[in-house]
C-alpha positions, 0 to 999 in steps of 0.5 A: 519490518526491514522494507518498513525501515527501507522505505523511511529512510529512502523517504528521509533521504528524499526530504533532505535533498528536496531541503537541500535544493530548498524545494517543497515536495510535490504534494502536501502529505496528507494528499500524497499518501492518500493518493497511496492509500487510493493505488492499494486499494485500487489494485485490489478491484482486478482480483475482485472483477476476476473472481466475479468473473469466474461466478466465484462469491465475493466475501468478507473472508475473502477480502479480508484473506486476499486484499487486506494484507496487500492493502495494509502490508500486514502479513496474512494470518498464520504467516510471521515476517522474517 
């Protein structure tokens, strides 16, 4: 949770200086953390294109084991954050 919070006030902080200098930001929201949405996915087709590579199957077990957590920040199962 702490880089969570890291990263919403980073963001906050980022808002009040672009206020401050009474600029908007470069991109509505919405289509930046799509843009985001798009990079996490995107960085998860390397380990696909490697395993395929390998003659290894691609399996929803094991998107949802490997890419999922990277994907969503959630941690894998049977592993708590601290």
């Amino acid at each position: 949770m702490k880089p969570t919070l890291i990263s919403l006030l980073m963001g906050a902080i980022a808002g009040v200086l672009y206020h401050a200098m009474q600029i908007q930001s470069p991109a509505p929201p919405i289509i930046a953390l799509l843009g985001l949405l798009g990079m996490l996915i995107g960085e998860q087709v390397v380990p696909a294109v490697r395993r395929k590579m390998a003659g290894e199957p691609l399996t929803a077990a094991w998107f949802h084991r490997e890419c999922v957590p990277r994907i969503t920040g959630a941690p894998p199962d049977g592993k708590s954050e601290r």
